[in-house]
C-alpha positions in Angstrom: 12.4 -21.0 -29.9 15.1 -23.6 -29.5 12.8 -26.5 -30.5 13.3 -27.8 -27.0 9.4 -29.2 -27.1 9.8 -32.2 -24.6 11.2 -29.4 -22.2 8.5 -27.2 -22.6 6.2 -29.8 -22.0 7.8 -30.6 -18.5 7.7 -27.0 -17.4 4.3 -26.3 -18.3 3.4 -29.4 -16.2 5.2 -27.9 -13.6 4.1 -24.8 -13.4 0.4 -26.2 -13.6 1.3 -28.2 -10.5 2.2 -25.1 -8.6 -0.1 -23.1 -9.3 -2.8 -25.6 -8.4 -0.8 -26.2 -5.0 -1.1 -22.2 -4.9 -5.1 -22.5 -5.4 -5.8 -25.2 -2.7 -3.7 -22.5 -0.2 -6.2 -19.7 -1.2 -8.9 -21.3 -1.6 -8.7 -22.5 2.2 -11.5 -21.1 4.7 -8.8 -19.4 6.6 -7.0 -17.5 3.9 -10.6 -16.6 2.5 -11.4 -14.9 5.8 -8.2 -13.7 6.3 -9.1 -11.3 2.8 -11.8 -9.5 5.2 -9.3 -8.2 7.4 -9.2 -4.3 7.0 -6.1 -3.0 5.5 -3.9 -6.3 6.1 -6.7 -8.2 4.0 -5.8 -6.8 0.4 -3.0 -8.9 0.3 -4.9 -12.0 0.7 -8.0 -11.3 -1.3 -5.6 -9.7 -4.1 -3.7 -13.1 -4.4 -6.4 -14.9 -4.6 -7.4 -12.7 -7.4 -3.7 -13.3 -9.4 -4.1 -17.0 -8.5 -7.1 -17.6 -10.0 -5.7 -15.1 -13.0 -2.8 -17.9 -12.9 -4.7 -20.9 -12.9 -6.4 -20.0 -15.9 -3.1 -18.8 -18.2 -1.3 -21.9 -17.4 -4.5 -24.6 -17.8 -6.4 -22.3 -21.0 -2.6 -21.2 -22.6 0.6 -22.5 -21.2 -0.5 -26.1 -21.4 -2.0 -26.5 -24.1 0.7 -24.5 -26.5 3.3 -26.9 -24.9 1.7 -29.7 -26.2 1.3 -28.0 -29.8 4.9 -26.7 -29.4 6.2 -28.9 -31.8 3.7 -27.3 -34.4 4.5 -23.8 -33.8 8.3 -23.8 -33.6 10.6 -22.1 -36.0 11.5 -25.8 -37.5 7.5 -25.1 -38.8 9.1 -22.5 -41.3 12.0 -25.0 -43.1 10.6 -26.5 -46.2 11.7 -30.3 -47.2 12.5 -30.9 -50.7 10.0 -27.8 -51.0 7.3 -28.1 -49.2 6.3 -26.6 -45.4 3.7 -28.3 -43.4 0.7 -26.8 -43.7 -1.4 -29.7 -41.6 0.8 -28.8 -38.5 0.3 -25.1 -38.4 -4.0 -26.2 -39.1 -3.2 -28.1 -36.1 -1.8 -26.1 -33.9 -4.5 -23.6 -34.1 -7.5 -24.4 -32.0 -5.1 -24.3 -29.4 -3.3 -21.1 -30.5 -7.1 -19.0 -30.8 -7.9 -20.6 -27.2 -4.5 -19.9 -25.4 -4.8 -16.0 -27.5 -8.1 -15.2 -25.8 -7.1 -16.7 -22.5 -3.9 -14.5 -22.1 -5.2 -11.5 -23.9 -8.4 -11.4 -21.0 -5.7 -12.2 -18.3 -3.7 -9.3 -19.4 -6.4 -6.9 -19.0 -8.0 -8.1 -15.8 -4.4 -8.0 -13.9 -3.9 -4.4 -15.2 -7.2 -3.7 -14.3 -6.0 -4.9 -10.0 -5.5 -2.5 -7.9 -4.7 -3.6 -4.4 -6.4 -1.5 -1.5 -4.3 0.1 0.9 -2.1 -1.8 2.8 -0.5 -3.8 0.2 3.0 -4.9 0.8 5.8 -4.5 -1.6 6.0 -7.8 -2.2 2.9 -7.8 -3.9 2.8 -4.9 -6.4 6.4 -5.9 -7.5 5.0 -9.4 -8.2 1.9 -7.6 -10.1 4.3 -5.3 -11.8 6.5 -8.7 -12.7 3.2 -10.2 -13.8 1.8 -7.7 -15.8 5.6 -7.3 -18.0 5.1 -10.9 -18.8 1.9 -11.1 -19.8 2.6 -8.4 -21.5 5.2 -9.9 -23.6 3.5 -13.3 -23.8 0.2 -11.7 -25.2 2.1 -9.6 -27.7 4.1 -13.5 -28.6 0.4 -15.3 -28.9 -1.2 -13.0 -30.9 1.7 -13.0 -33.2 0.9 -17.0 -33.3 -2.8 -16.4 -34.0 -1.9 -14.2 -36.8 0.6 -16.8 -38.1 -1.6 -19.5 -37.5 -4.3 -18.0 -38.8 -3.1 -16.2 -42.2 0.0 -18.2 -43.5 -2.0 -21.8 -44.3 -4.2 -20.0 -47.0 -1.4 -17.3 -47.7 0.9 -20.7 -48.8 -1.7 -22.0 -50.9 -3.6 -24.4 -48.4 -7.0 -23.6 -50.3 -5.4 -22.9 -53.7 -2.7 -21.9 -55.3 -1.2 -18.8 -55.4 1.3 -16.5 -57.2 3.4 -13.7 -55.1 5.5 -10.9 -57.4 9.1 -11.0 -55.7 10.5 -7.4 -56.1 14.3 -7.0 -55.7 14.8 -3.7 -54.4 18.4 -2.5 -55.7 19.6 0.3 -52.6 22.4 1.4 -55.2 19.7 3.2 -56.7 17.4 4.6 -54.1 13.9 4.8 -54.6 11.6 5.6 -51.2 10.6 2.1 -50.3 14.1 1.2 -50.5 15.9 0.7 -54.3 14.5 0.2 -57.2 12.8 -2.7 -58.3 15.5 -3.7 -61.2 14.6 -7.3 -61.2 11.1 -9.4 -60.1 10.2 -13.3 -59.9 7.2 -15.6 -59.4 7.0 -17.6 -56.6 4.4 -20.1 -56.6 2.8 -21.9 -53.8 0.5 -25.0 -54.0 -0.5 -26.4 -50.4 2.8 -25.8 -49.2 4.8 -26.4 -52.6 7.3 -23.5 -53.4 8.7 -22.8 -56.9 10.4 -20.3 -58.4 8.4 -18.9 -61.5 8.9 -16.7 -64.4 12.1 -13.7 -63.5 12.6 -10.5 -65.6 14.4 -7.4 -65.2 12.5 -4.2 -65.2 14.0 -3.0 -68.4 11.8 -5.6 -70.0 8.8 -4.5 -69.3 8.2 -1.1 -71.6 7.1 1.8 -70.8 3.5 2.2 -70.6 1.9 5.6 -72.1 -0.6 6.6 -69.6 -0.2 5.6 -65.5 -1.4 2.1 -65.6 -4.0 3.0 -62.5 -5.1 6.5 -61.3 -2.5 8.4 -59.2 -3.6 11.2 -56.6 -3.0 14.9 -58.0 -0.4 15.0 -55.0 1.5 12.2 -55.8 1.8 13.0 -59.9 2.9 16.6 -58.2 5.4 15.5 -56.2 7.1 12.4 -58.4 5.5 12.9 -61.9 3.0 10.7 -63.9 6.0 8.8 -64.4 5.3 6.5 -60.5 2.2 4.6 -62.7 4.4 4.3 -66.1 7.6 2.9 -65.5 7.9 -0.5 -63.3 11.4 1.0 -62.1 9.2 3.6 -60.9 6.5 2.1 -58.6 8.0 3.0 -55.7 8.9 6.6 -55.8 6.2 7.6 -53.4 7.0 5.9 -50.3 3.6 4.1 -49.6 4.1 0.0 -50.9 0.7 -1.0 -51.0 0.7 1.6 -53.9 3.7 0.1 -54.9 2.3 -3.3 -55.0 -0.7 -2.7 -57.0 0.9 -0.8 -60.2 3.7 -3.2 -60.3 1.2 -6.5 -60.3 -1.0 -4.3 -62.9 2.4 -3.6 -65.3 3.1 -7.1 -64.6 -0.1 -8.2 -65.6 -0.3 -6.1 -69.0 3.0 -7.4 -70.0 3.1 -11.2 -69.3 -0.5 -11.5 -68.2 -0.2 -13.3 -65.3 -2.2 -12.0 -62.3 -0.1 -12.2 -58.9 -1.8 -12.7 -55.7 0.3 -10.4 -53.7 3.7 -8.6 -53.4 7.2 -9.3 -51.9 10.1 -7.1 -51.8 13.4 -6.8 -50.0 16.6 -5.5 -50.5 20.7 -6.9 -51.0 20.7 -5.9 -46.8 17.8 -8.0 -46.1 19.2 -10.7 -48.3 22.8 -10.7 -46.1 20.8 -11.1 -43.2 18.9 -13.9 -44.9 21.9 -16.1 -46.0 23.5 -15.9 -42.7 20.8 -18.8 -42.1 21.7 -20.3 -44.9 25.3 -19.7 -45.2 27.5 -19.5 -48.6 25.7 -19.6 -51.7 28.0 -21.0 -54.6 26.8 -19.1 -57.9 27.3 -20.1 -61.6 29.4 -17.4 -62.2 31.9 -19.0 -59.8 31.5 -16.8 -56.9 30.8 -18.0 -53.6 28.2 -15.2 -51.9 27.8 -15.3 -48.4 26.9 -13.1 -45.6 29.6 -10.8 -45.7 29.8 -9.8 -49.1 26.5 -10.3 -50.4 26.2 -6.6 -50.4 29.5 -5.5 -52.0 29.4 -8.4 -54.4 25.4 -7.4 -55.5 26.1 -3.6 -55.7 29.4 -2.6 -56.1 31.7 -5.1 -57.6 29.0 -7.0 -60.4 29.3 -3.6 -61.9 33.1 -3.6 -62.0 33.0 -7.0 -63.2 30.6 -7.0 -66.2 30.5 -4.3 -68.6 27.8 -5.6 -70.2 23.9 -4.6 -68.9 23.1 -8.0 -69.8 25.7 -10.0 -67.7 24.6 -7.8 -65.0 21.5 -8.9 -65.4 21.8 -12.8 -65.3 24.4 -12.5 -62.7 21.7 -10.9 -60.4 19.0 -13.3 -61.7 21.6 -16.2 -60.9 22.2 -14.9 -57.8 18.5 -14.7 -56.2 18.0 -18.1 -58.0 20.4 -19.7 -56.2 19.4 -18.2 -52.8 15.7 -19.2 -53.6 16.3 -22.5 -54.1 18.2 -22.8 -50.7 15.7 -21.8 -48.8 13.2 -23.5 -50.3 15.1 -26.8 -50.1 14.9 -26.4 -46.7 18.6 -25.3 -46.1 19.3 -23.0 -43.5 18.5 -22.6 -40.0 15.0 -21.9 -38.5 16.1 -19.5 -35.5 18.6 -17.7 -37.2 16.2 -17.3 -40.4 13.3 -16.1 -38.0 16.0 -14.1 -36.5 17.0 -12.5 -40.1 13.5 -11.9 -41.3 12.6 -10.0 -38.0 15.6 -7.7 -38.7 14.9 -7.5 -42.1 11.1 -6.5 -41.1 12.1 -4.2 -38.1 14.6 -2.2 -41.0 11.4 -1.9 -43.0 13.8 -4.0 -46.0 11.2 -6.7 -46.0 7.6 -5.5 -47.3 4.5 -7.6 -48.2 0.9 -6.7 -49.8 -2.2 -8.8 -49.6 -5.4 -7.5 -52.1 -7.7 -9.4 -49.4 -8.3 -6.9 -46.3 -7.8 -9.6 -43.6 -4.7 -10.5 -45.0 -3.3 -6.7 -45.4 -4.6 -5.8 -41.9 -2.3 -9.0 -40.2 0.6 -7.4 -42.7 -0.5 -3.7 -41.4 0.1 -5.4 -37.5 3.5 -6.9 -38.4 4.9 -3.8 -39.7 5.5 -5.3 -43.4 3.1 -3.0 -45.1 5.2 -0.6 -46.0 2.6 2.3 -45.3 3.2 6.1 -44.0 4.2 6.2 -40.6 1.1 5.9 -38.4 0.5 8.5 -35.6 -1.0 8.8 -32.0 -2.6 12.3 -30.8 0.2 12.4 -28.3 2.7 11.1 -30.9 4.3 12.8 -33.9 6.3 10.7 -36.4 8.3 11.9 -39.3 9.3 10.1 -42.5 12.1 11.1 -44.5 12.2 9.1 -47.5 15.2 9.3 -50.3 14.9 9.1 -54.1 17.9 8.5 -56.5 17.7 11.7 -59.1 21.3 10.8 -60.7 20.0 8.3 -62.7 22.3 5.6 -61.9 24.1 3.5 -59.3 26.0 5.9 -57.1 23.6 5.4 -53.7 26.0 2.4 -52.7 28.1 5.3 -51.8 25.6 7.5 -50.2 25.9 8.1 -46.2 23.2 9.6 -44.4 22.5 10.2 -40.5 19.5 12.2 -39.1 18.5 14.4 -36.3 14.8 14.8 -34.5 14.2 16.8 -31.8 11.1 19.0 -30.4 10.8 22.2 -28.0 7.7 23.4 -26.1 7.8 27.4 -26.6 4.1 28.2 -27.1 1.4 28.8 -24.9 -0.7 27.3 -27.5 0.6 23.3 -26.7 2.2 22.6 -30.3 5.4 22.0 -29.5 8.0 22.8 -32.6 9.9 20.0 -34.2 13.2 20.1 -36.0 14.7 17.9 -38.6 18.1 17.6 -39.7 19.2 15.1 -42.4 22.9 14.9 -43.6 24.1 13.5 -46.6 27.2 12.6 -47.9 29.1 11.7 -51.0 31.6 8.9 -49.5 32.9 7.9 -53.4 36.3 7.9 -54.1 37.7 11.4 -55.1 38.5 10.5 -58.8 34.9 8.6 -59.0 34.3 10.1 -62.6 37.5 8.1 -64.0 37.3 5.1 -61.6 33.9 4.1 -61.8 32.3 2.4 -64.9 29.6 5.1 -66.3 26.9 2.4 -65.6 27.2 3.9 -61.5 28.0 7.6 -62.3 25.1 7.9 -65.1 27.9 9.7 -67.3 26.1 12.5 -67.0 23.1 11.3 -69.0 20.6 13.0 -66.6 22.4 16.4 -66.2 24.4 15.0 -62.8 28.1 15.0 -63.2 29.8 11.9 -63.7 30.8 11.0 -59.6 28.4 13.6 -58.2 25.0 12.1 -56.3 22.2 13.8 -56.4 18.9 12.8 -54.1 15.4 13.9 -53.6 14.9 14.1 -50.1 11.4 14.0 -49.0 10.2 14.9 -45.6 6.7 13.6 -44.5 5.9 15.6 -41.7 2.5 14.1 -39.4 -1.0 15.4 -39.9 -1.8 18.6 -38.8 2.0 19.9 -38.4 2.4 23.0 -40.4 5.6 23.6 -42.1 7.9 26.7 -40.6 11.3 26.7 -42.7 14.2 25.0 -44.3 17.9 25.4 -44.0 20.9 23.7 -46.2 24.1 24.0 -44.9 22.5 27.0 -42.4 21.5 28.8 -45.8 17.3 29.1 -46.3 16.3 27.2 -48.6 13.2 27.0 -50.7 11.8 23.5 -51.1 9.0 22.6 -53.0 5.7 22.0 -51.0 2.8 19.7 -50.6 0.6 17.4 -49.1 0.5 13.6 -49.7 -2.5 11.2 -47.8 -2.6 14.4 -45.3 0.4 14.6 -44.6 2.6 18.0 -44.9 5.8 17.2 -47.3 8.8 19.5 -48.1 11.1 18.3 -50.8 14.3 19.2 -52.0 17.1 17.6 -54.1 21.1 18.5 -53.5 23.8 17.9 -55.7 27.2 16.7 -53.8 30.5 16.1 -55.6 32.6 13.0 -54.0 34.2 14.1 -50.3 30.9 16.7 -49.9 28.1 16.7 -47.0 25.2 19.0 -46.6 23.1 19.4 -44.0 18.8 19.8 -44.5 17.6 20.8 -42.0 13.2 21.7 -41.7 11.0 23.4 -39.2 7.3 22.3 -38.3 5.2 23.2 -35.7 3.8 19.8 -34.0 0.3 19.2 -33.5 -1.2 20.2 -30.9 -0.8 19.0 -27.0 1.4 16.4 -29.0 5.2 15.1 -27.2 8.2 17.8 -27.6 9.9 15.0 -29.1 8.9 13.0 -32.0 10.3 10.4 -34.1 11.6 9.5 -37.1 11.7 6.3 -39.7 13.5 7.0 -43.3 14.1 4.7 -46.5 16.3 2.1 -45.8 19.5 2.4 -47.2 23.0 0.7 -48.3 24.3 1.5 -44.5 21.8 1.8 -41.7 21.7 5.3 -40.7 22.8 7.3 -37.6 19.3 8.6 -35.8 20.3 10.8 -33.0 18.5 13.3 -30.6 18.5 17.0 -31.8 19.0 19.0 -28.3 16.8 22.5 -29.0 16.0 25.4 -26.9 13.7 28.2 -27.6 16.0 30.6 -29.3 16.7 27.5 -31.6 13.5 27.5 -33.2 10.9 29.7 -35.5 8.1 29.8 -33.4 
């Protein structure tokens, strides 16, 4: 990671040496018989076992990555005068697929060794070491075979290709993160990045019908309106959804047929220029980390009164990010660093139409999907929709509560969540903020009020109990969406005002007491905190 190649190099032959010092000791007629000594003898006969384990992760992975390093480093990433080096990531991969199947066997045959009786401390804390390594290294290399494997042809190594860049605006939520109020072409051509056609989504018109079938469910629970509007596409919080009726809309109105879909968010973007550092903008502004945020959704409306200045000042903005990055500017470690954060916030999303391509996406975590579920493992999604019709979410605060209670001699285990909102605009928002952020009530929402539809996605096979606001009942409108139970309902809060949602599910059954939880993200990343429950807390 810190492009110290010649280094790794010299440990790898190190370690190699050691370990085939290690394989002459155990491979020595004495310690051989030794191993057939009852009860003293596991030890022997169970290092010989790790050694030879050993010997093949450093010979079949350690050393041979070393020596392709140099390939495979974060430096790979950073275009010159924009282009990236697709030959040394082709490279790199014979040994990458080699090393990928060597660890990933060693992984499984050392958690498969189980010394006899008799084995000494020493040895299953060094097993226990072993196994959290190759734990973490396997997880490490098969990220590299992935990388190795799907980004040559995904940056145009066998033929150009076009990606659809959403901007995701989180002053206006939508439940993938904001809405898409601005998109780009990239373009890549063996490695050769440019920056293609941009347009805001007010250009692209309404369409009269949903552009591609929508589910019953989902037209029930967001309207038609998810497959007619391109500000729209992301209402229902699944992206590869997202992804295909925003490159259909796209296609119907410029005709140009992308090859996949990119979104992130203002967050994401902080994150991404503190690789890159300041920005300097046509408008004059200098953006940087630290303001990025403010500057994008808060003070560009204060600025320009005008939709249209807002616009280009956006447009300007990613433009001049863009063509940082793909000038090579910023640094590789703390741009892999930003992109992981980005990712692990769910900010940054990607969609592939080939399978191969959307299943390596699916593995990072970029898809974008509904939260996937183990038998034993329950999670919930709560996903947030702006219903003020404007830009008031930059002052939205939310935190959430999960928690879980065993009560029934059934095993389903009842869950509880709590979400809390709050209004954190200034008192006299109606006056102070331009009508472009309060909506001046053109959708029924009080100029300063923020009014969200709060969806909670409760896992497969729950079954929905009840619903509180504020400790009140409350009715909320039900459904199911890809199998999984939702309850949705949308307060209203004046500036200074919280509420409190909180809903009831009974898990599934012989699942944990405790589930978890992943939500839209948002302006401000949300408090998630344990909900402490007994029995007489709960419906059962």
């Amino acid at each position: 990671m810190a492009g110290q190649t010649t280094q790794a190099r010299d440990s790898a032959k190190q370690l190699t040496s050691h370990v085939d010092a290690a394989r002459g000791y155990v491979n020595d007629p004495v310690w051989q018989a030794a191993g057939l000594i009852p009860v003293l003898g596991t030890n022997f006969s169970t290092i010989n076992q790790l050694t030879g384990i050993l010997s093949n992760v450093a010979h079949g992975a350690v050393l041979p990555l070393s020596d392709v390093a140099a390939s495979i480093s974060p430096s790979t990433i950073k275009p010159a005068h924009g282009v990236m080096d697709l030959e040394a990531l082709t490279a790199a991969r014979p040994a990458v697929v080699q090393a990928n199947g060597v660890v990933q066997n060693a992984y499984s045959e050392v958690n498969a060794l189980t010394p006899g009786f008799g084995a000494l401390p020493q040895l299953t804390d060094g097993i226990d070491k072993f196994k959290a390594v190759l734990g973490q290294a396997a997880q490490q290399i098969s990220t590299a075979d992935t990388a190795t494997s799907m980004l040559p042809p995904m940056l145009g190594d066998s033929g150009p290709r076009t990606y659809l860049v959403l901007f995701q605006n989180s002053a206006e939520l939508r439940a993938t993160g904001g809405i898409p109020g601005a998109a780009a072409e990239i373009r890549v051509d063996h490695g050769h990045i440019t920056l293609g056609r941009q347009a805001e989504a007010k250009d692209i018109e309404q369409f009269p019908q949903p552009v591609l079938p929508l589910a019953d469910q989902t037209k029930g629970l967001y309207g038609p309106i998810v497959g007619q509007y391109f500000q729209d596409v992301n209402l229902a919080p699944q992206f590869p959804l997202t992804a295909r009726l925003a490159t259909d809309m796209w296609k119907q109105h410029f005709g140009d047929q992308a090859d996949g879909v990119i979104s992130l968010d203002p967050i994401a973007l902080s994150y991404i220029l503190k690789a890159t550092g300041p920005v300097h903008l046509p408008s004059g502004e200098t953006m940087d980390s630290g303001n990025a945020v403010k500057l994008l959704l808060s003070d560009a409306y204060t600025k320009y009164s005008a939709v249209q200045q807002k616009d280009d000042f956006f447009s300007s903005a990613a433009a001049a990010v863009f063509a940082k990055v793909a000038a090579g500017g910023f640094q590789p470690k703390p741009m892999l660093d930003a992109l992981n954060q980005s990712a692990s916030e769910h900010r940054l999303l990607v969609w592939s139409p080939n399978q191969k391509e959307q299943d390596a996406i699916q593995a990072g975590d970029l898809s974008g999907v509904l939260p996937p579920q183990t038998p034993s493992h329950g999670v919930f999604g709560v996903y947030l929709n702006d219903a003020t019709g404007a830009k008031m979410d930059y002052y939205l605060r939310e935190s959430y509560k999960v928690g879980g209670v065993m009560c029934r001699a059934d095993g389903r285990p009842t869950w509880k969540i709590e979400v809390t909102l709050t209004n954190a605009a200034p008192p006299d928002a109606a006056s102070s903020l331009p009508e472009y952020v309060t909506g001046g009530g053109a959708y029924g929402v009080q100029p300063g009020d923020i009014k969200t539809q709060v969806n909670v996605y409760a896992p497969p096979s729950a079954i929905y109990l009840s619903s509180s606001q504020n400790g009140n009942p409350l009715n909320v409108h039900r459904d199911m969406d890809s199998g999984y139970p939702v309850a949705q309902t949308a307060p209203v809060l004046s500036p200074g005002q919280s509420a409190t949602l909180t809903f009831q599910f009974l898990g599934t059954p012989n699942a944990e007491a405790k589930p978890d939880i992943v939500s839209t993200p948002t302006v401000n990343n949300p408090l998630i905190s344990d909900l402490s429950l007994s029995c007489q807390d709960v419906v059962r």
